[in-house]
Biopython code that builds the backbone (N, CA, C, O; Angstrom):
import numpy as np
from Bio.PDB.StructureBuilder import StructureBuilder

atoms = [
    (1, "UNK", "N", (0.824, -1.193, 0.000)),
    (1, "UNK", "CA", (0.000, 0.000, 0.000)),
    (1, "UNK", "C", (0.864, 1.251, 0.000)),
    (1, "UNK", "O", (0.343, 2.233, -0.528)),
    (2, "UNK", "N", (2.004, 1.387, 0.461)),
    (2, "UNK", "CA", (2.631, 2.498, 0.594)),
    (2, "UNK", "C", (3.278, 3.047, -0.648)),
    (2, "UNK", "O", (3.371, 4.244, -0.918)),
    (3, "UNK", "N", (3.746, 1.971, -1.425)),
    (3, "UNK", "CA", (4.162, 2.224, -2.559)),
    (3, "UNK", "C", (3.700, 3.031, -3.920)),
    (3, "UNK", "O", (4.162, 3.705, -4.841)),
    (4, "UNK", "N", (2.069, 2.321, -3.238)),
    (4, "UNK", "CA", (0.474, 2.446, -4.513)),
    (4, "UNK", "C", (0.862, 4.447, -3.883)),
    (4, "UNK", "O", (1.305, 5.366, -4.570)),
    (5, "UNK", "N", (0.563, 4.455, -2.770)),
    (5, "UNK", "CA", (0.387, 5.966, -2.261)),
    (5, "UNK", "C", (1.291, 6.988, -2.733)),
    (5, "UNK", "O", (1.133, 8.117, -3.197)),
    (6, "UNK", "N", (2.653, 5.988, -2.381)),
    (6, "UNK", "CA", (4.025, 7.144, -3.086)),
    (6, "UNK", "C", (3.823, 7.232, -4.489)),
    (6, "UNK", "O", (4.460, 8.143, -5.018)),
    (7, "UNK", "N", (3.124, 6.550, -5.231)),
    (7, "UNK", "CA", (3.442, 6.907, -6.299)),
    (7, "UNK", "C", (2.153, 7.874, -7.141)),
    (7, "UNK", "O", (2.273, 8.581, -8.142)),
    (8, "UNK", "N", (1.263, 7.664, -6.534)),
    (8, "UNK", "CA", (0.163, 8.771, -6.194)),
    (8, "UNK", "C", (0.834, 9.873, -6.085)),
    (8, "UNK", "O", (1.094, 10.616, -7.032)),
    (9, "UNK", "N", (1.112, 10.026, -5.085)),
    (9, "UNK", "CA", (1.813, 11.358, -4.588)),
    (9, "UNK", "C", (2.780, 12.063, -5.149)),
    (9, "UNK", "O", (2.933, 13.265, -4.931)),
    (10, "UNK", "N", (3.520, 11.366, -5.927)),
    (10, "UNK", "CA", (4.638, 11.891, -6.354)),
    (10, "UNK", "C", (4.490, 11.925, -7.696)),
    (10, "UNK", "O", (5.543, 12.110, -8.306)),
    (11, "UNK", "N", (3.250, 11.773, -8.521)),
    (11, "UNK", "CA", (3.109, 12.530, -9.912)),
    (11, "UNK", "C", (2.272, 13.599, -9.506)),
    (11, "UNK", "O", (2.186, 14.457, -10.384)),
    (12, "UNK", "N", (1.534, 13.878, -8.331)),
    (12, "UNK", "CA", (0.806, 15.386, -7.793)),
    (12, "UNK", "C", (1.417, 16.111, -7.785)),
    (12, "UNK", "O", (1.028, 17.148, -8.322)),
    (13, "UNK", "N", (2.723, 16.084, -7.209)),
    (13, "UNK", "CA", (3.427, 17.287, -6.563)),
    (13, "UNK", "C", (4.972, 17.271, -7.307)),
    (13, "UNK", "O", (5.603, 16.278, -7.670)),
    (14, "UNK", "N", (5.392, 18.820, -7.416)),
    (14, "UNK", "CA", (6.252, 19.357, -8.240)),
    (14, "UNK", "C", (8.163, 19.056, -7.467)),
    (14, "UNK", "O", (9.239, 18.983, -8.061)),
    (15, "UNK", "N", (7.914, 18.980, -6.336)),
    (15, "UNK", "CA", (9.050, 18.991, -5.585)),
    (15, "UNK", "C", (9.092, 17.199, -5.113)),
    (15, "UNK", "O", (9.125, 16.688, -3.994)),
    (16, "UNK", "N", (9.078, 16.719, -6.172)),
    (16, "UNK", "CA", (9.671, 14.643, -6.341)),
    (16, "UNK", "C", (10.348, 14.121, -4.738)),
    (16, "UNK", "O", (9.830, 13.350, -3.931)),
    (17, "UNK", "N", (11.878, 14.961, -4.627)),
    (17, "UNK", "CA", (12.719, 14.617, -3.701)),
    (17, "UNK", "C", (12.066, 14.702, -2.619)),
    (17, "UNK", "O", (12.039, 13.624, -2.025)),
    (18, "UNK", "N", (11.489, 15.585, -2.073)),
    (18, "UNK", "CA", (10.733, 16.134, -1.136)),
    (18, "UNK", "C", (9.573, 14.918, -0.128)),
    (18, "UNK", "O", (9.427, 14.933, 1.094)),
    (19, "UNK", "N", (9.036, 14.159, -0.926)),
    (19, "UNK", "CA", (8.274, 13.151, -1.061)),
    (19, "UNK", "C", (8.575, 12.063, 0.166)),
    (19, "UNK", "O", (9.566, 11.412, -0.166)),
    (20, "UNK", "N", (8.181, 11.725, 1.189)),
    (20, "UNK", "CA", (8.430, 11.044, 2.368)),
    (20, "UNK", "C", (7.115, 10.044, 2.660)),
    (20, "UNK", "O", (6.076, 10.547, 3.088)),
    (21, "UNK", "N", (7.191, 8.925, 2.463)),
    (21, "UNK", "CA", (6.302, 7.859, 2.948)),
    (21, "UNK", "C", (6.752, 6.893, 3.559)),
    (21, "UNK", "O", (7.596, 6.044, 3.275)),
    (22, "UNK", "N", (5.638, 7.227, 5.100)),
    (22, "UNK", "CA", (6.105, 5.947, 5.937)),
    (22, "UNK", "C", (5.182, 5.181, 6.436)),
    (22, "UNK", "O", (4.023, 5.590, 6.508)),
    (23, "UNK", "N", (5.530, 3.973, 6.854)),
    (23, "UNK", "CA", (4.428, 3.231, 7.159)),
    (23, "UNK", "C", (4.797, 2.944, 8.846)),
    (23, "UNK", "O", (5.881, 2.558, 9.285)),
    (24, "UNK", "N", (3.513, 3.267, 9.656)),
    (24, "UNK", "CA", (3.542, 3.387, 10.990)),
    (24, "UNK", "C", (2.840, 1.900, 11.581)),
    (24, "UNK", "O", (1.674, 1.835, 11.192)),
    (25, "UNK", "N", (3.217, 0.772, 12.363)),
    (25, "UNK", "CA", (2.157, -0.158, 12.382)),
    (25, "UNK", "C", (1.847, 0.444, 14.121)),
    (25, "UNK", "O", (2.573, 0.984, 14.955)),
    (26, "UNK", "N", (0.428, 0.033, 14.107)),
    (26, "UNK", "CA", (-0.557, 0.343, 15.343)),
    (26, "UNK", "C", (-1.016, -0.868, 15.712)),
    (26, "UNK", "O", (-0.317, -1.771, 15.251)),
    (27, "UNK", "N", (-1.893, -1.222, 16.343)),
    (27, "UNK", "CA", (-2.507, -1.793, 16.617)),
    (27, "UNK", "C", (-3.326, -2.330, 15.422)),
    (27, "UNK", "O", (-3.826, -1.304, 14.960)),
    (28, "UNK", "N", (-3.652, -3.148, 14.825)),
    (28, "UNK", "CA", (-4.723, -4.016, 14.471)),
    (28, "UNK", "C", (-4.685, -2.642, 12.849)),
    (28, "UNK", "O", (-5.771, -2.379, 12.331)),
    (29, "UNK", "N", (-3.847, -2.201, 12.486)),
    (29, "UNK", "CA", (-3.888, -0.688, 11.910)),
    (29, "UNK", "C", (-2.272, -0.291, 11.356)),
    (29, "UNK", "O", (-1.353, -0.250, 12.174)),
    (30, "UNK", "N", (-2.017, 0.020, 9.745)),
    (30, "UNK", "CA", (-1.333, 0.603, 9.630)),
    (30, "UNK", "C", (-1.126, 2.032, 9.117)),
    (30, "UNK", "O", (-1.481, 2.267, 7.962)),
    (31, "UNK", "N", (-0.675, 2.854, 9.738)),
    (31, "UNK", "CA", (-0.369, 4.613, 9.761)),
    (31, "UNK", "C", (0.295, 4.724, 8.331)),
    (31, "UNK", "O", (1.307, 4.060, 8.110)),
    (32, "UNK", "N", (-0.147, 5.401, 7.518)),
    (32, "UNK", "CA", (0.754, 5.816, 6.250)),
    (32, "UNK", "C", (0.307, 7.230, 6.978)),
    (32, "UNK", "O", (-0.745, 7.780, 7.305)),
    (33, "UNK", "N", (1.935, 7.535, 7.048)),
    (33, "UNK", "CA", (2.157, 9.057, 7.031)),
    (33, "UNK", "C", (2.952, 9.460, 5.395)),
    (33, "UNK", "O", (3.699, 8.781, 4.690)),
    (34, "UNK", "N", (2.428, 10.782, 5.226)),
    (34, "UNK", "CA", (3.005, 11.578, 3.706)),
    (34, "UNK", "C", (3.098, 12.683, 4.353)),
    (34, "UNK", "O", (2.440, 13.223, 5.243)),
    (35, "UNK", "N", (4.553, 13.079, 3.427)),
    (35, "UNK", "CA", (5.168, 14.069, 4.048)),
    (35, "UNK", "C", (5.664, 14.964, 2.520)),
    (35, "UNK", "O", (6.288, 14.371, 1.640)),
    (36, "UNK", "N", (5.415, 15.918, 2.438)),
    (36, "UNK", "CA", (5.342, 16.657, 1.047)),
    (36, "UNK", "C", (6.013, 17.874, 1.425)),
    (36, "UNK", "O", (6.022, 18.296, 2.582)),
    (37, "UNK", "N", (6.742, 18.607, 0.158)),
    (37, "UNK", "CA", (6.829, 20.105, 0.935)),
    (37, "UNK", "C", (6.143, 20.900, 0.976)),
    (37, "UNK", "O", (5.260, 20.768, 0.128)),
    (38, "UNK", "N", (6.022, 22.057, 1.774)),
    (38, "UNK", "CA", (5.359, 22.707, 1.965)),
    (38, "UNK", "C", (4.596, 23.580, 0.816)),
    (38, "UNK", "O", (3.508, 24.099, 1.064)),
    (39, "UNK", "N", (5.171, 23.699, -0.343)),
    (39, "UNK", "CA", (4.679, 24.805, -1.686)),
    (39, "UNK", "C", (3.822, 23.816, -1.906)),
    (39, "UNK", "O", (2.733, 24.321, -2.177)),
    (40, "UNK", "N", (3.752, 22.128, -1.933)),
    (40, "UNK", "CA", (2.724, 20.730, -2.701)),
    (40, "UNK", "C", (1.791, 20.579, -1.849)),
    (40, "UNK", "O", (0.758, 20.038, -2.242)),
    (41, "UNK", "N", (1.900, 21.022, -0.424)),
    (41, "UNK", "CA", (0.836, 20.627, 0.534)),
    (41, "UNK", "C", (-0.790, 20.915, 0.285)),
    (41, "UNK", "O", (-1.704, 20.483, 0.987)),
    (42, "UNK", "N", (-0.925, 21.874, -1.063)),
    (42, "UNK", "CA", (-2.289, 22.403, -1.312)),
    (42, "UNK", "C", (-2.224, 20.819, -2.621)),
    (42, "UNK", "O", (-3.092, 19.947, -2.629)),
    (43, "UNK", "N", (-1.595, 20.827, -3.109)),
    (43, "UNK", "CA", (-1.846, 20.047, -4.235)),
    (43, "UNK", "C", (-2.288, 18.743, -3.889)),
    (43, "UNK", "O", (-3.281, 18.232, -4.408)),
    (44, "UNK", "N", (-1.327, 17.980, -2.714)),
    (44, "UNK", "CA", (-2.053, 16.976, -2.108)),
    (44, "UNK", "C", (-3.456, 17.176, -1.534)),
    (44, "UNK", "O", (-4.201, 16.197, -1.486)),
    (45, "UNK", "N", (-3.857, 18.312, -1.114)),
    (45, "UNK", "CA", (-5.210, 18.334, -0.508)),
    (45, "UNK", "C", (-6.011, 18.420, -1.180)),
    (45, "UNK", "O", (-6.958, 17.651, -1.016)),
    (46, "UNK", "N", (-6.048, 19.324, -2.202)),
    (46, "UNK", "CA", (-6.481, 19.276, -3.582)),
    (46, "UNK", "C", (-7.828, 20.264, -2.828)),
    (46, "UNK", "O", (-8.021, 20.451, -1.626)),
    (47, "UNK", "N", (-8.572, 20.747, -3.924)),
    (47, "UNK", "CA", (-10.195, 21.587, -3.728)),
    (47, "UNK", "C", (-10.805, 21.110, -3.016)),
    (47, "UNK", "O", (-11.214, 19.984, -3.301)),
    (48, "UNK", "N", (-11.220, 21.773, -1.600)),
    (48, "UNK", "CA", (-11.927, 21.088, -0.455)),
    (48, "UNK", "C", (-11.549, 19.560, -0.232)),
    (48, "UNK", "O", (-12.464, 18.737, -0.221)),
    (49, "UNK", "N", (-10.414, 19.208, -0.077)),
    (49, "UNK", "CA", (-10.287, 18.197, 0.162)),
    (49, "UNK", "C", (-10.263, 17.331, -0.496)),
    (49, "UNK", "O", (-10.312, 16.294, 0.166)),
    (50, "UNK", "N", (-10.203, 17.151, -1.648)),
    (50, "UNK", "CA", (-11.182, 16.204, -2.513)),
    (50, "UNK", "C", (-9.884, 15.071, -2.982)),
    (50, "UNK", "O", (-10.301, 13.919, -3.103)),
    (51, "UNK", "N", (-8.987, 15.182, -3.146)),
    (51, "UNK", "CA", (-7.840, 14.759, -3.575)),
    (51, "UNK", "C", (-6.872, 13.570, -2.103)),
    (51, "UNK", "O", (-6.347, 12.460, -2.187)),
    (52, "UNK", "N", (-6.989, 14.227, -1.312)),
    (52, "UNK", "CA", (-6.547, 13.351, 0.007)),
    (52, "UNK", "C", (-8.295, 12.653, 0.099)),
    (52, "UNK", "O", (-8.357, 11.474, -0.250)),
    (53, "UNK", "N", (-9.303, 13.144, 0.425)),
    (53, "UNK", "CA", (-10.135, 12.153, 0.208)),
    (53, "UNK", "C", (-10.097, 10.999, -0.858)),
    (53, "UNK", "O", (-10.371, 9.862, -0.474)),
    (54, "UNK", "N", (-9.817, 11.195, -2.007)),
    (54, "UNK", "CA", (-9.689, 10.166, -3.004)),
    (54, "UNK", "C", (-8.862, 9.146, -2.305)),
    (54, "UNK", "O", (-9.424, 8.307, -1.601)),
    (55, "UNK", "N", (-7.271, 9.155, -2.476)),
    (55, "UNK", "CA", (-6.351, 8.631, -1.395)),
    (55, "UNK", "C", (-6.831, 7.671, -0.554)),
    (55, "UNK", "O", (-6.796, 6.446, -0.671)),
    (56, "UNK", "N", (-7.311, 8.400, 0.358)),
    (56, "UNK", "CA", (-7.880, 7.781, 1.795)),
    (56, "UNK", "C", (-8.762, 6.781, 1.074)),
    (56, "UNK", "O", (-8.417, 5.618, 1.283)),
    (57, "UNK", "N", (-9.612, 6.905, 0.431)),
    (57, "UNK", "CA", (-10.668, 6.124, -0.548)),
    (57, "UNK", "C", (-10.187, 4.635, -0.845)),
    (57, "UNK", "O", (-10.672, 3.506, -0.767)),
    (58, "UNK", "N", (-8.714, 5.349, -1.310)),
    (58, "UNK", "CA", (-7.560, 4.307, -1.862)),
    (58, "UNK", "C", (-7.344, 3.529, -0.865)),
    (58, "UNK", "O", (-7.378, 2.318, -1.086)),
    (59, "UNK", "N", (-7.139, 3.883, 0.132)),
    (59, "UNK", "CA", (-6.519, 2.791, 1.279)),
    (59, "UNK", "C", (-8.005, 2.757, 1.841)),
    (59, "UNK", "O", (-8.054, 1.527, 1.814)),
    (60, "UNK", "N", (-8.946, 3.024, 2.208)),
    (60, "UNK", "CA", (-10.068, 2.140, 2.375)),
    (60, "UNK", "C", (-10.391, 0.918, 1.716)),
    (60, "UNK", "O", (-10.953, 0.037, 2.366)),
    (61, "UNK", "N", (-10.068, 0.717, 0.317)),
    (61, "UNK", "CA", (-10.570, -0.067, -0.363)),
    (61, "UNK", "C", (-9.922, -1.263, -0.553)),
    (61, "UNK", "O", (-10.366, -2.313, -1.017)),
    (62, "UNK", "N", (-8.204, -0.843, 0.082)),
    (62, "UNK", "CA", (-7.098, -1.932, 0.491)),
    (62, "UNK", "C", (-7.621, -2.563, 1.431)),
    (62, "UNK", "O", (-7.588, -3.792, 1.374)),
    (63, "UNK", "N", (-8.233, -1.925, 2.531)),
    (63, "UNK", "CA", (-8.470, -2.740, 3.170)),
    (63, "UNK", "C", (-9.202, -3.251, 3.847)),
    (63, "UNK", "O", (-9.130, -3.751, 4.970)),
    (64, "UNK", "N", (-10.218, -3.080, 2.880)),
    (64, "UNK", "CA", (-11.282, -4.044, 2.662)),
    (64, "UNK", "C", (-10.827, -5.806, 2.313)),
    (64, "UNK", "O", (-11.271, -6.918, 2.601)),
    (65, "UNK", "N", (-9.737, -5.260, 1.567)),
    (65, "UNK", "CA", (-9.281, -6.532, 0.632)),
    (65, "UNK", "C", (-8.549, -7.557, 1.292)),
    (65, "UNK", "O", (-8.667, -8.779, 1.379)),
    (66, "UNK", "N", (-7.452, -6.372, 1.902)),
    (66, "UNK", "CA", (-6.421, -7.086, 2.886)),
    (66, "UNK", "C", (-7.225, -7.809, 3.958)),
    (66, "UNK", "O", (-7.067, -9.004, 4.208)),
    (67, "UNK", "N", (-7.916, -7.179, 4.450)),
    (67, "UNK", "CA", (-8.812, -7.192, 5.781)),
    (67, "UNK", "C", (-7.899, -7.209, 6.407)),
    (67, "UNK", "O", (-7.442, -8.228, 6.926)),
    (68, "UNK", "N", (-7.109, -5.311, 6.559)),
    (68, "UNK", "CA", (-6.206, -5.145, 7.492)),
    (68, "UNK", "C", (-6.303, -3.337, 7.034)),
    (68, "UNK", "O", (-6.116, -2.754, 5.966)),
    (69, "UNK", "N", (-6.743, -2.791, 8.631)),
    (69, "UNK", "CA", (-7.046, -0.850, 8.147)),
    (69, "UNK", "C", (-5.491, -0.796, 8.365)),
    (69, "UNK", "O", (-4.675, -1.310, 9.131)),
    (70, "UNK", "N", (-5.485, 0.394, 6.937)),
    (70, "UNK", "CA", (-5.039, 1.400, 6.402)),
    (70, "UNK", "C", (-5.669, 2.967, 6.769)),
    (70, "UNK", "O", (-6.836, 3.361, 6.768)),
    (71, "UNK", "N", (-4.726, 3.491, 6.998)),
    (71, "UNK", "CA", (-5.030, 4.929, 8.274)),
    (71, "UNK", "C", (-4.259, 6.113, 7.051)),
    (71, "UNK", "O", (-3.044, 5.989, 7.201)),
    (72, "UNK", "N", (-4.492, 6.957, 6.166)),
    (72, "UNK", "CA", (-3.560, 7.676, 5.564)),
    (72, "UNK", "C", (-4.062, 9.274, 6.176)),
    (72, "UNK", "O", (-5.152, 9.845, 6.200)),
    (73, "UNK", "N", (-2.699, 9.645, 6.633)),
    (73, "UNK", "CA", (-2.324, 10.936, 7.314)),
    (73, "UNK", "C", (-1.548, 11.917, 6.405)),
    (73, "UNK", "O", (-1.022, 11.239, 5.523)),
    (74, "UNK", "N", (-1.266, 13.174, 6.253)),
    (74, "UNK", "CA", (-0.333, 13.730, 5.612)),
    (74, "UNK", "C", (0.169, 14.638, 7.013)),
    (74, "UNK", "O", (-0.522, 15.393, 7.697)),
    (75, "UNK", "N", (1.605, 14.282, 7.173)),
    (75, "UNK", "CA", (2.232, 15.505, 8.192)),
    (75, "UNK", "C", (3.211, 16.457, 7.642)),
    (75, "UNK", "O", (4.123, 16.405, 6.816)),
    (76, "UNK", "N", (2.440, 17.754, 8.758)),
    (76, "UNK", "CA", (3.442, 18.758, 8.091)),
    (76, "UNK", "C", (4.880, 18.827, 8.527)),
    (76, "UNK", "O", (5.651, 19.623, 7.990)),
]
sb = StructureBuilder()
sb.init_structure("model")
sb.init_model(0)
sb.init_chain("A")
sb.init_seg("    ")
for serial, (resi, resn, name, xyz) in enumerate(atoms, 1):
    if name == "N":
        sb.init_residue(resn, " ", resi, " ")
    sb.init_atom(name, np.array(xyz, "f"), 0.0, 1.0, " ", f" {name:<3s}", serial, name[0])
structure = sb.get_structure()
């Protein structure tokens, strides 16, 4: 899943290097944190949200499959 995300992410946004994905395990739950720079941080969020909602969509639907949640965060 993290991979599917980085690579999402990193045809959105203009600053490539910048690009940080990690995978956090929790409980019963894994944390994808994205970490973008700061000028891409609108681009990942996209118009009201709509763009990190998609995303999140994305890892909902993993894990459904996996039958294992997927949690996607972006930190600043």
């Amino acid at each position: 899943m993290r991979d599917a995300v980085e690579m999402v992410v990193k045809s959105l946004v203009d600053d490539v290097e910048a690009v940080d994905v990690r995978e956090v395990n929790q409980q019963g739950a894994t944390l994808i944190e994205v970490r973008v720079a700061p000028g891409d941080m609108g681009k990942v969020i996209g118009r009201q949200g709509r763009t990190i909602r998609a995303l999140r969509s994305l890892a909902y639907a993993a894990s459904l499959k996996n039958k294992h949640r997927f949690i996607l965060e972006i930190v600043e």
